[in-house]
ZAPA-596875 format. One record per atom (N, C-alpha, C): x, y, z; atom name; residue in three letters. Coordinates in steps of 0.1 Angstrom, whole numbers. Layout:
<nodes>
       u       v       w   atom   type
       X       Y       Z     CA    ALA
...
</nodes>
This chain:
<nodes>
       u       v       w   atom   type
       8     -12       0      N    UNK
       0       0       0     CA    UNK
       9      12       0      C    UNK
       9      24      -8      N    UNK
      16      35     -10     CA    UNK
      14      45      -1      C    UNK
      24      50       5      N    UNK
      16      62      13     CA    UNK
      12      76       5      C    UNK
       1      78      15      N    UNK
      -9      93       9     CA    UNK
       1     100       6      C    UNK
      -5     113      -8      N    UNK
       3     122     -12     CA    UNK
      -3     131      -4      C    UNK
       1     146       4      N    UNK
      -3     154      10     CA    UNK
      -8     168      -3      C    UNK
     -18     177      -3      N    UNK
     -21     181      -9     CA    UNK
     -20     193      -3      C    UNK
     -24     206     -11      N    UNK
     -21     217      -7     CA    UNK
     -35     226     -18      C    UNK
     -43     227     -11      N    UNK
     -52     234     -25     CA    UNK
     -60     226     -30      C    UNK
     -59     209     -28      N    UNK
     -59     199     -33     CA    UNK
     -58     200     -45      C    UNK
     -42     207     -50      N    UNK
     -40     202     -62     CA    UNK
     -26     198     -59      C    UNK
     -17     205     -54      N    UNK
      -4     209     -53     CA    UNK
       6     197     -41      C    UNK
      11     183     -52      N    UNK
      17     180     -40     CA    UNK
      26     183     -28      C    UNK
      26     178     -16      N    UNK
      38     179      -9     CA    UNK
      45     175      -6      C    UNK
      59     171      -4      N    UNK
      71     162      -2     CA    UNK
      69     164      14      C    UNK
      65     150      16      N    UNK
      70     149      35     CA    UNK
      82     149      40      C    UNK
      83     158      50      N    UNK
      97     161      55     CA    UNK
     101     146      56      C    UNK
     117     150      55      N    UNK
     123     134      61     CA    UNK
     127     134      75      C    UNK
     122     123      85      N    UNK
     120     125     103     CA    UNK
     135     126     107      C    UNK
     147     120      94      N    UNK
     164     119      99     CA    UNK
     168     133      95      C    UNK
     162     141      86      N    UNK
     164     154      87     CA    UNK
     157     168      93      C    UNK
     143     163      95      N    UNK
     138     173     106     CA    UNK
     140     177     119      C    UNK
     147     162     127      N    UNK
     146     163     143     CA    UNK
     164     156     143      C    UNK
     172     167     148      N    UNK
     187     162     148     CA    UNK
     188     154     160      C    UNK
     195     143     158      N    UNK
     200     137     170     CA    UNK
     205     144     181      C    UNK
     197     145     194      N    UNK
     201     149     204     CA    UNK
     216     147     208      C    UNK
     218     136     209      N    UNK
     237     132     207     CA    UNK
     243     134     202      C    UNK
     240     140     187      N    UNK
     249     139     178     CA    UNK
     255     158     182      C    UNK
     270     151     181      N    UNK
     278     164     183     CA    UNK
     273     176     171      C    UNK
     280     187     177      N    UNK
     279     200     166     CA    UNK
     293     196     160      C    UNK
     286     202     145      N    UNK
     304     203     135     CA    UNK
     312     208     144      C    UNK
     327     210     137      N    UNK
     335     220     144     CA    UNK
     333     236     134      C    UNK
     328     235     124      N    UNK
     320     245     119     CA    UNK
     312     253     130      C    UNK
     300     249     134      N    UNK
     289     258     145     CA    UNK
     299     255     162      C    UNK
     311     248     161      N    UNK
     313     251     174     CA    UNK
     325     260     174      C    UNK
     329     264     163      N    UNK
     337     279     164     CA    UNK
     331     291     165      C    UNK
     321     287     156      N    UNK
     312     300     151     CA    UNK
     304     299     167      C    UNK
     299     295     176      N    UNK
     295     293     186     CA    UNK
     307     303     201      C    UNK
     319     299     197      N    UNK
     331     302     206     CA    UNK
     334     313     200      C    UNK
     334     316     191      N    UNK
     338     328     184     CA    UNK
     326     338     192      C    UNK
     311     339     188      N    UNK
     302     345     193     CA    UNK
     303     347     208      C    UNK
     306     337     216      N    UNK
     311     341     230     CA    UNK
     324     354     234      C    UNK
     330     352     226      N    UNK
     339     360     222     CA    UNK
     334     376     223      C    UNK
     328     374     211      N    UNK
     326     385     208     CA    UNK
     320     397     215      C    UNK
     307     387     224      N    UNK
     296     389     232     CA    UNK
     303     400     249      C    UNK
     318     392     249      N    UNK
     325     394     260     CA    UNK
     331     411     258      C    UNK
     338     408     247      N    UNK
     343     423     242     CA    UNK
     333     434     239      C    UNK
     315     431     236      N    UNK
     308     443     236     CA    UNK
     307     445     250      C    UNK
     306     435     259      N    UNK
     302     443     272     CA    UNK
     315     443     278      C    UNK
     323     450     283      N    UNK
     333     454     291     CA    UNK
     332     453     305      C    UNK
     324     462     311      N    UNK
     319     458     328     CA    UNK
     315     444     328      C    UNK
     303     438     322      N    UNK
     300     429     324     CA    UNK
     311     417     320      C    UNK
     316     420     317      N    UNK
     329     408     314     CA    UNK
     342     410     325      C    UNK
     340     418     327      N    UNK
     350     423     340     CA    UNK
     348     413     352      C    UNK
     331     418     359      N    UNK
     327     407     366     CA    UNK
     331     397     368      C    UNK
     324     392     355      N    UNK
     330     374     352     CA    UNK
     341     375     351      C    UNK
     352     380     349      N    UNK
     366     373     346     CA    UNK
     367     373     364      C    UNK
     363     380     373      N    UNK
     372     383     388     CA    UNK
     362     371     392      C    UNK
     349     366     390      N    UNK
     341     356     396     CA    UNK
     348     345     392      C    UNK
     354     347     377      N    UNK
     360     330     373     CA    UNK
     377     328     379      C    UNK
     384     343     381      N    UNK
     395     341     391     CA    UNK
     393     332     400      C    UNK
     383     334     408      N    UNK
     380     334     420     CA    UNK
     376     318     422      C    UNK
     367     310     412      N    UNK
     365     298     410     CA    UNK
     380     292     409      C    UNK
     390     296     398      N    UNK
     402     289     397     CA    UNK
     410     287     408      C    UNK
     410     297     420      N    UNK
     418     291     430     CA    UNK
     407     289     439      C    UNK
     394     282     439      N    UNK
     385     272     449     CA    UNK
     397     260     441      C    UNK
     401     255     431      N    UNK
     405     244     430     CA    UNK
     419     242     438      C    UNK
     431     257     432      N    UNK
     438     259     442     CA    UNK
     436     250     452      C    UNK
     430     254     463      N    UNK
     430     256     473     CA    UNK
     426     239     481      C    UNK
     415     235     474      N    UNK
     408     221     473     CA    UNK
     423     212     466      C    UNK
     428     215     458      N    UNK
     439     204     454     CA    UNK
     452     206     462      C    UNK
     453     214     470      N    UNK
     467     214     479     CA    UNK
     456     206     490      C    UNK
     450     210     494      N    UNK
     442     202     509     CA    UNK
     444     186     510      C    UNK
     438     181     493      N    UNK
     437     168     491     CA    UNK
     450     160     489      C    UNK
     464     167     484      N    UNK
     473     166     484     CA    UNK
     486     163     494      C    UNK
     483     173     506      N    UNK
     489     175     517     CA    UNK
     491     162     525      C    UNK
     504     155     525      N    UNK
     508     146     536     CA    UNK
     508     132     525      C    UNK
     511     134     510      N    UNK
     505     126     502     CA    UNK
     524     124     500      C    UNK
     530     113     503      N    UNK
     541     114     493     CA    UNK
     545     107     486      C    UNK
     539     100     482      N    UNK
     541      95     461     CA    UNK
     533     107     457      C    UNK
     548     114     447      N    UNK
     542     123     437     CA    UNK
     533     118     427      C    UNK
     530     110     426      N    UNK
     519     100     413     CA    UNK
     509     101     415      C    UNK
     505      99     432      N    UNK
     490     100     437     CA    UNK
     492     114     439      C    UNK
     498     122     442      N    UNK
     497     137     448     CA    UNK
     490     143     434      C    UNK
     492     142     427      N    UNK
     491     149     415     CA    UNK
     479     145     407      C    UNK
     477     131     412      N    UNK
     461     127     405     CA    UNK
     454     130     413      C    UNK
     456     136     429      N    UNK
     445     134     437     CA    UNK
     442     158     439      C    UNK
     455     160     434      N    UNK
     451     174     428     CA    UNK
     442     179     414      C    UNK
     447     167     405      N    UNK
     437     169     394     CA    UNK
     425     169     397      C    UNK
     421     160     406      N    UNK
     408     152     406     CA    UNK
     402     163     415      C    UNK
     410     167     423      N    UNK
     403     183     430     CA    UNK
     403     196     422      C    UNK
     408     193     414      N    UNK
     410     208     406     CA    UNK
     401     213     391      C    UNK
     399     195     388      N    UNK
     389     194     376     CA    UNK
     379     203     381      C    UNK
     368     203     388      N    UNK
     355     211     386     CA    UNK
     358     226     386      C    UNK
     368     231     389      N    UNK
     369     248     390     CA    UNK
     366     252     369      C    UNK
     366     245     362      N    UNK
     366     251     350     CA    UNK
     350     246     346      C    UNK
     348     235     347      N    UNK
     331     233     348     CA    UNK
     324     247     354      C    UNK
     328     249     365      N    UNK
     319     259     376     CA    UNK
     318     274     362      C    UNK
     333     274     359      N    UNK
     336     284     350     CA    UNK
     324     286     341      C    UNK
     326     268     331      N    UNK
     317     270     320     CA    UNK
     302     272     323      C    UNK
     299     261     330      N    UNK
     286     259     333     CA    UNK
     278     273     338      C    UNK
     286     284     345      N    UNK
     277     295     351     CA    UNK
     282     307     345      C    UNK
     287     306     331      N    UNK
     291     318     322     CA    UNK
     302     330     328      C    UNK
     311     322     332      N    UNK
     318     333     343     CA    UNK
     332     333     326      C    UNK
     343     338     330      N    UNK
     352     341     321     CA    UNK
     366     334     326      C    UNK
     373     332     317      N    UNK
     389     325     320     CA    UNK
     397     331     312      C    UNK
     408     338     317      N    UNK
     417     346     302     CA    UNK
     419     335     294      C    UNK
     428     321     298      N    UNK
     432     313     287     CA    UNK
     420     308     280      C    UNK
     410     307     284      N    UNK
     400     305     276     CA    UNK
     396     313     262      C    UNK
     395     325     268      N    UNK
     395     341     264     CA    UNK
     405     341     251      C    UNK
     419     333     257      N    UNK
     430     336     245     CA    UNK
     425     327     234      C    UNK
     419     315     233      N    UNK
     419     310     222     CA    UNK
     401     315     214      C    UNK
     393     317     223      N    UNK
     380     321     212     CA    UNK
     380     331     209      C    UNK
     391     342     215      N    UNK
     391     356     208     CA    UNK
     401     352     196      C    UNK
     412     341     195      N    UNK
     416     341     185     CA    UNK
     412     334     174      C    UNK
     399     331     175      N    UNK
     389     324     165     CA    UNK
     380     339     161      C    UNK
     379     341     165      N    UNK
     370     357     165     CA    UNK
     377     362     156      C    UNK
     393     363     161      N    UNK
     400     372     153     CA    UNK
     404     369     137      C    UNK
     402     353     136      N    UNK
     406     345     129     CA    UNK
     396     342     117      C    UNK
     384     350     121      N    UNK
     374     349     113     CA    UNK
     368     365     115      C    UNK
     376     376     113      N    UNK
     374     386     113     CA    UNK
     361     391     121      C    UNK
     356     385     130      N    UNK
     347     390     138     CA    UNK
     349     399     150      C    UNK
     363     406     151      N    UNK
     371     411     158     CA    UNK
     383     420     155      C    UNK
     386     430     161      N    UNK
     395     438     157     CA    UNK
     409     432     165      C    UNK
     421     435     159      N    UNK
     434     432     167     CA    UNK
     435     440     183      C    UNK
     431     453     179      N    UNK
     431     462     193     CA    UNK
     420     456     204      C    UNK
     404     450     197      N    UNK
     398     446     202     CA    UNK
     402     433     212      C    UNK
     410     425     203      N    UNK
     412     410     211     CA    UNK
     424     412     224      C    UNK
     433     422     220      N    UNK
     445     427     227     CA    UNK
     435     432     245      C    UNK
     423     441     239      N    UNK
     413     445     248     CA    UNK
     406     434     260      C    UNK
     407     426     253      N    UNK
     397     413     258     CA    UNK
     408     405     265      C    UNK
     420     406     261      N    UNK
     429     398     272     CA    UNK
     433     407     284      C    UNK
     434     420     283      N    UNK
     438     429     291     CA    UNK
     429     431     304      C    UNK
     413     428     297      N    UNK
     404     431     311     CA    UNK
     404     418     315      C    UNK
     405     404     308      N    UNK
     403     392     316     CA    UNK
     414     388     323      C    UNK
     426     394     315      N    UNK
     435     389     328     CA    UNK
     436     400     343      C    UNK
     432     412     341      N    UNK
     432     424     355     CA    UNK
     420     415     363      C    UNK
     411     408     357      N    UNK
     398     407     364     CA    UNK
     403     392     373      C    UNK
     408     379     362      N    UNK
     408     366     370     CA    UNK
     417     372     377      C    UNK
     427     379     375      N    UNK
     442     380     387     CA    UNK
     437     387     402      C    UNK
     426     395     406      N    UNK
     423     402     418     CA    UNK
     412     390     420      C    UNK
     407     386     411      N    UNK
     400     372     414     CA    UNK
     403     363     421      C    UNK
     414     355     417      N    UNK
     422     344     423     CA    UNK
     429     348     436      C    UNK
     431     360     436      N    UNK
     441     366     446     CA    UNK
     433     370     461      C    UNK
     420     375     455      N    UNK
     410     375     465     CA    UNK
     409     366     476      C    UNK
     403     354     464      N    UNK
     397     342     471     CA    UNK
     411     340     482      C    UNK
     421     338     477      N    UNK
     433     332     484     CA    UNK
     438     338     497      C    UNK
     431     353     497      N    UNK
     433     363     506     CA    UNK
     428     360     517      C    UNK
     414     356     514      N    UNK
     408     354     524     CA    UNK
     407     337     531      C    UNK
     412     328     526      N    UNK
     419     315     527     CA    UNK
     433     320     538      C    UNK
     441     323     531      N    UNK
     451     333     541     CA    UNK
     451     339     555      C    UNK
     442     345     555      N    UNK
     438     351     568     CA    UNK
     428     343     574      C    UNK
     423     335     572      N    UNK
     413     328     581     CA    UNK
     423     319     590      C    UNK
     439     315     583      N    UNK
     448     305     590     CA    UNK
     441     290     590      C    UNK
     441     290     607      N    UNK
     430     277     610     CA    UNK
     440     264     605      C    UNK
     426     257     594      N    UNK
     434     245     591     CA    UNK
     447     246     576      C    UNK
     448     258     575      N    UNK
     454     264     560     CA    UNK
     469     268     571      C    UNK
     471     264     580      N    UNK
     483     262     585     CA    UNK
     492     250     587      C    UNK
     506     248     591      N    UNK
     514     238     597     CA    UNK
     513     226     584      C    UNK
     507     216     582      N    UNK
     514     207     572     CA    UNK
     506     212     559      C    UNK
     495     220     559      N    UNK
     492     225     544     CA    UNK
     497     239     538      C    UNK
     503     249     550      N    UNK
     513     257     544     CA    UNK
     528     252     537      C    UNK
     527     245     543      N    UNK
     545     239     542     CA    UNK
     543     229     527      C    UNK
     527     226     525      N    UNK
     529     216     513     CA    UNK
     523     232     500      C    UNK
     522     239     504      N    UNK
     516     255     493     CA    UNK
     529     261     490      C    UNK
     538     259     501      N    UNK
     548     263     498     CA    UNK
     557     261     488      C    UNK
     560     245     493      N    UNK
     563     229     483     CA    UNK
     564     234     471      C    UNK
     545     235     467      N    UNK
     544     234     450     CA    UNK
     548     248     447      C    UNK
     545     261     454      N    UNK
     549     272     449     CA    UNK
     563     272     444      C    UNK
     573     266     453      N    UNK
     587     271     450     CA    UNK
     591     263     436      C    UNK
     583     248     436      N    UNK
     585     242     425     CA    UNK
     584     247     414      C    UNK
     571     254     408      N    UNK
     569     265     399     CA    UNK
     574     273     396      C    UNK
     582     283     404      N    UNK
     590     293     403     CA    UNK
     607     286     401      C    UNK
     612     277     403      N    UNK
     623     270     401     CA    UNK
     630     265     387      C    UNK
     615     265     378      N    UNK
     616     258     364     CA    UNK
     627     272     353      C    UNK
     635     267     345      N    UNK
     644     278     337     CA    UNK
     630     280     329      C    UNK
     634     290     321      N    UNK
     626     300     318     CA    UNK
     616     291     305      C    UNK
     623     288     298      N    UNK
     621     283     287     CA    UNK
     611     265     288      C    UNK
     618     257     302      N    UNK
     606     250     303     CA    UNK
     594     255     307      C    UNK
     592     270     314      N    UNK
     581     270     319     CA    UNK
     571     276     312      C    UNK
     580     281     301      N    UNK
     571     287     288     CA    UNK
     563     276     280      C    UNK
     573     264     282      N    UNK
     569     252     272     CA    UNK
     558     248     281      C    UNK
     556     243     291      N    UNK
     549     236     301     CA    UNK
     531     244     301      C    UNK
     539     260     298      N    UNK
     519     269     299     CA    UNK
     515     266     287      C    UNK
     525     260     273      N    UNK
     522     259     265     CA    UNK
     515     248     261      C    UNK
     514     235     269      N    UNK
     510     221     270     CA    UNK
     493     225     280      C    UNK
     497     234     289      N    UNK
     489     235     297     CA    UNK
     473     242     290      C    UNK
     476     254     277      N    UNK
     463     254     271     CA    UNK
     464     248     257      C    UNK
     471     239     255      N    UNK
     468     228     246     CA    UNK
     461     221     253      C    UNK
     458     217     266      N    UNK
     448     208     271     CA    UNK
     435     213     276      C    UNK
     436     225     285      N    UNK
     424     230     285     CA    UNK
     420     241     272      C    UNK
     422     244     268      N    UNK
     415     248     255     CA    UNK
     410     241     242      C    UNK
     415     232     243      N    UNK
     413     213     234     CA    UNK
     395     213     238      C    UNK
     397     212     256      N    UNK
     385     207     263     CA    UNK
     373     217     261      C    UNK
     380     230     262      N    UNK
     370     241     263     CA    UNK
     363     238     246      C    UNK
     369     236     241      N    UNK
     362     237     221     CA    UNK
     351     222     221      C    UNK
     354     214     232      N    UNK
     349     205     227     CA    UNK
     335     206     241      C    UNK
     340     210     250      N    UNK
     328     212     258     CA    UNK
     315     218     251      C    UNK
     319     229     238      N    UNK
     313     241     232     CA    UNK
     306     228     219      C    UNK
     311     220     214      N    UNK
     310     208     207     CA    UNK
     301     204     209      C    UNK
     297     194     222      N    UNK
     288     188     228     CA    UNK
     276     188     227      C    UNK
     272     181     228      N    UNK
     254     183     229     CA    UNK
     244     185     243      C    UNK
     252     172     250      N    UNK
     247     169     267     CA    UNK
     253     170     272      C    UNK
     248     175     284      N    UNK
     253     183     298     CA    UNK
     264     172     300      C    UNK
     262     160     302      N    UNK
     268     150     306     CA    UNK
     284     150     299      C    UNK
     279     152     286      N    UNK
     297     151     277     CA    UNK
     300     166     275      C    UNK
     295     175     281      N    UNK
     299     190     285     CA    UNK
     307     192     302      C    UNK
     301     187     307      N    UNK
     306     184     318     CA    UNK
     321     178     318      C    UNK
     320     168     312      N    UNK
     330     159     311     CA    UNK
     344     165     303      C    UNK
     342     173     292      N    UNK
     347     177     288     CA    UNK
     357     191     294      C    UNK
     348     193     305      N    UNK
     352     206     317     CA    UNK
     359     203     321      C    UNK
     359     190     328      N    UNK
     364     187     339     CA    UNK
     377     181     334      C    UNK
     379     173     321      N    UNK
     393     172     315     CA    UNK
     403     179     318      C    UNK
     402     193     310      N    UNK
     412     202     312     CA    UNK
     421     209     320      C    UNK
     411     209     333      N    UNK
     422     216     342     CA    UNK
     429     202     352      C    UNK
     422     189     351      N    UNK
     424     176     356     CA    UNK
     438     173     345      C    UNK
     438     176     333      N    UNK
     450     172     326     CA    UNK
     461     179     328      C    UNK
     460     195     332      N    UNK
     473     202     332     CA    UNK
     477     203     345      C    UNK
     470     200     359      N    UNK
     473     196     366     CA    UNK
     481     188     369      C    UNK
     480     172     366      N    UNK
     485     157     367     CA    UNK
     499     161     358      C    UNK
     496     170     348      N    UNK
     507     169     339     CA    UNK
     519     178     341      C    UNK
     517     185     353      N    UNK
     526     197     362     CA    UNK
     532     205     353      C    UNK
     521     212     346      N    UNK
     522     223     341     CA    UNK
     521     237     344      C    UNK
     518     249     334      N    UNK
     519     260     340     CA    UNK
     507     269     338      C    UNK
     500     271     348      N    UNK
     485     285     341     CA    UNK
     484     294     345      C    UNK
     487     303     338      N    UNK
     486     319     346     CA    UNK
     482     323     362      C    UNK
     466     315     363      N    UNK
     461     321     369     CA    UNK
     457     310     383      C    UNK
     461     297     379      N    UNK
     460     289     390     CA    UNK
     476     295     394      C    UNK
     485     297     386      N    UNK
     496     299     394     CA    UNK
     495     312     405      C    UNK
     484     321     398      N    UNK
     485     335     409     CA    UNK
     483     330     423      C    UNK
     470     321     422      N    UNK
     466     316     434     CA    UNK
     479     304     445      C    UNK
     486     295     435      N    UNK
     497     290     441     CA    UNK
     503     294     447      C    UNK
     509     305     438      N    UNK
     520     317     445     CA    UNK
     513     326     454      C    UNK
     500     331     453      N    UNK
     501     342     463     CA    UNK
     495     335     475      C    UNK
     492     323     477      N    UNK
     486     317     486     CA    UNK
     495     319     503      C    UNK
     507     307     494      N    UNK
     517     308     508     CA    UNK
     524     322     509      C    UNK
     526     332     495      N    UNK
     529     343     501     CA    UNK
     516     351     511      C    UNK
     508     354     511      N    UNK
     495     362     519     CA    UNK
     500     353     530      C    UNK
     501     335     534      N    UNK
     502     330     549     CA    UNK
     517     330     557      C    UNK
     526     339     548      N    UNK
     537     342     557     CA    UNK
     536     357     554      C    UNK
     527     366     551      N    UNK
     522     378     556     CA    UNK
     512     380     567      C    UNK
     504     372     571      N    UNK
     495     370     582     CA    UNK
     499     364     592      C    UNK
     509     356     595      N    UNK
     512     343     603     CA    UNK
     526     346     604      C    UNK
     530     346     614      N    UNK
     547     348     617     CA    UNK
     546     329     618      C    UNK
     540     322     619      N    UNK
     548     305     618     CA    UNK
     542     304     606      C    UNK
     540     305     597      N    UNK
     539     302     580     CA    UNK
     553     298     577      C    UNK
     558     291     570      N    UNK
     568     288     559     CA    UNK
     567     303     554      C    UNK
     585     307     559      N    UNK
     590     315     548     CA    UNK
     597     311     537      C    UNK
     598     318     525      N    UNK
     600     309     515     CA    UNK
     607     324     504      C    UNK
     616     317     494      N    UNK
     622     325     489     CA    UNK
     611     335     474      C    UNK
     602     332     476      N    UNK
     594     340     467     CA    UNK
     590     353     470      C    UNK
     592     359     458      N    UNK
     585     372     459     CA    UNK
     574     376     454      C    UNK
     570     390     455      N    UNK
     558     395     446     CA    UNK
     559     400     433      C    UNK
     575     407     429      N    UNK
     581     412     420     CA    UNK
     584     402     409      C    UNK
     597     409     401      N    UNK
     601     402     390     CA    UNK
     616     395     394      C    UNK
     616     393     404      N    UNK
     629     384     406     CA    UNK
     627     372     402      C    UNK
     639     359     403      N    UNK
     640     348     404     CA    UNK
     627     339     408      C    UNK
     622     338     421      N    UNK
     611     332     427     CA    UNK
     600     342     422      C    UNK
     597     353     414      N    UNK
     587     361     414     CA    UNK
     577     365     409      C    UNK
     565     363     420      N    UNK
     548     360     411     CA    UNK
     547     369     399      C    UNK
     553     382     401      N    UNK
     551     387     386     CA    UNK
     558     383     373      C    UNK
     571     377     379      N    UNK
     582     370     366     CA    UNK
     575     358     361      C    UNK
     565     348     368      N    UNK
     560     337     365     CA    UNK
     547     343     360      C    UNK
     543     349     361      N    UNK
     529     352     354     CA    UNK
     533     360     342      C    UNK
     541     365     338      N    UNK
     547     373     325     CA    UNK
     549     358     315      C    UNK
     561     350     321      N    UNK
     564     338     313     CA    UNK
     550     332     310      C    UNK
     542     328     322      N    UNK
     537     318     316     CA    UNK
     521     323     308      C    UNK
     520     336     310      N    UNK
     515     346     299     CA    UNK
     512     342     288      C    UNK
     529     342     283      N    UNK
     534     341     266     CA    UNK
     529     326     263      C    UNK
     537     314     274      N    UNK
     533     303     271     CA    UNK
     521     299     266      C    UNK
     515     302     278      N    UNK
     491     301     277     CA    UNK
     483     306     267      C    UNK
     495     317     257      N    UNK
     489     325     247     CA    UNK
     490     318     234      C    UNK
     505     314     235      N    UNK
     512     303     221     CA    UNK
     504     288     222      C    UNK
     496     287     234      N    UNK
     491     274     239     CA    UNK
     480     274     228      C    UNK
     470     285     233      N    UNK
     460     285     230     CA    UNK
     453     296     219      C    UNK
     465     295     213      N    UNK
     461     305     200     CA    UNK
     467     293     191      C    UNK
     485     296     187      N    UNK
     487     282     180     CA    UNK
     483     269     180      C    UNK
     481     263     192      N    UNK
     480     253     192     CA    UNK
     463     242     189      C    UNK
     454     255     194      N    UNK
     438     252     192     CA    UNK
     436     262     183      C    UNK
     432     275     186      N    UNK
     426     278     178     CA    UNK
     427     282     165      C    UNK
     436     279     163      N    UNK
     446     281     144     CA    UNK
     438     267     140      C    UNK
     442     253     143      N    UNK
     440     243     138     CA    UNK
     427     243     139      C    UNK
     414     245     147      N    UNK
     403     243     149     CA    UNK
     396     254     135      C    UNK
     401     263     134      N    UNK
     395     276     127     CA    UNK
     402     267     111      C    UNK
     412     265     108      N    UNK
     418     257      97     CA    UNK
     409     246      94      C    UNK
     403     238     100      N    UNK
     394     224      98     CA    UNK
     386     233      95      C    UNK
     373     244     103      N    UNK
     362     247      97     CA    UNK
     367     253      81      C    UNK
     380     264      77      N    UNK
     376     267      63     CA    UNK
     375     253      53      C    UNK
     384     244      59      N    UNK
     382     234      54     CA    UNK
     371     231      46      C    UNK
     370     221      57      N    UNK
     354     222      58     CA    UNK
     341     228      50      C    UNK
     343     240      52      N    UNK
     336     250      44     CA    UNK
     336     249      29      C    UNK
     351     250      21      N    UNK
     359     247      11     CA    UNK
     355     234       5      C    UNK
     349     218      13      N    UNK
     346     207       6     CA    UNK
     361     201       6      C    UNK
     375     208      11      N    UNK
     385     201      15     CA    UNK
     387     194      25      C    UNK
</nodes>
């Protein structure tokens, strides 16, 4: 038996939609086409509003070192560096979920969708230069905050969990220059990989999952990120500014040798070459592709 022709006027046939191309698989991922053009538009959305992006970058500081602060805790008194470091990832993964999930801002994040923005001329150079300048002033008094007030409370953020903040701080600041450039460079090759593909996704479930990769991978992998390092470094420094028995420790605030500002300049450059070369060139490259039928 044939199925009915639908009529229109009752003269004029109609082709019935086909049900595999009217209703897309819920699962089925977005191209990497609509998930640039997707990250791109976040982008963009960030740079018209200025205060309101401001906000969010000091709210999403502020999330990056809850992991801080959660992955030294879980860490402390741990010594196989193999488990210290999975049992920091595994504390540290949800701070970039919290990020994505509640629209807050992350410079390295910031560095690679503005350079999809820029990369598809949806953006000015002065503009993208703009959009790193207020995300990084905003996460940096962000992270710094949170840690401030971690700092001054003392309590249990003394005696064997100062001495282990200390630990990883000095470790950080120790690396020659050049590995620690390489290291920020690994570090948004993996979260920004995760961030494009969170934006990818369809369900919460493999959005989630994809959150939580990224800062669990550059963690374990003892790398370098701007802004979890502010919180590293300025952690134990604020608890030997509050606390005369804090771990004194050879770091500074400046641009010396141990110095929060010399490691946040390096690993700057690193987080930028991460997550510009490394994602968002190649990701923006597949969509012309793409687009091209190559």
């Amino acid at each position: 038996m044939s199925a009915p022709v639908l009529l229109v006027n009752g003269t004029e046939p109609v082709a019935e939609p086909s049900t595999a191309a009217a209703i897309r698989d819920p699962f089925e991922l977005f191209t990497v086409g609509e998930m640039t053009t997707r990250v791109a538009e976040i982008a963009v959305e960030k740079a018209a509003h200025p205060v309101s992006f401001l906000v969010r970058s000091l709210v999403g500081g502020a999330m990056v070192s809850f992991g801080v602060l959660l992955s030294l805790v879980v860490s402390t008194g741990v010594s196989s560096p193999g488990i210290a470091s999975l049992l920091m990832g595994l504390a540290f993964g949800m701070s970039f979920a919290l990020i994505l999930v509640s629209g807050m801002s992350l410079i390295t994040a910031d560095m690679a969708a503005g350079a999809i923005a820029l990369l598809q001329r949806r953006m000015t150079l002065v503009g993208y230069l703009r959009l790193l300048a207020i995300g990084l002033l905003g996460n940096f008094i962000g992270a710094l905050t949170f840690v401030a007030v971690c700092a001054a409370a003392g309590g249990p953020y003394l005696g064997a969990f100062a001495q282990r903040a200390a630990v990883v701080a000095t470790a950080k600041t120790s690396q020659p220059t050049l590995t620690a450039i390489l290291l920020a460079v690994v570090c948004t090759w993996f979260l920004q990989t995760s961030m494009c593909l969170f934006f990818k996704a369809r369900t919460d479930v493999a959005r989630m999952g994809f959150a939580f990769y990224g800062p669990f991978a550059f963690v374990i992998g003892a790398t370098q990120h701007v802004i979890a390092n502010i919180g590293f470094l300025g952690l134990p420094l604020l608890l030997s500014a509050f606390h005369r028995d804090a771990p004194h420790t050879a770091l500074t605030w400046g641009l010396g040798a141990h110095g929060l500002l010399t490691n946040i300049t390096i690993t700057t450059v690193g987080n930028l070459i991460g997550g510009t070369l490394f994602v968002a060139v190649p990701f923006q490259l597949v969509t012309r592709l793409q687009e091209t039928g190559r």
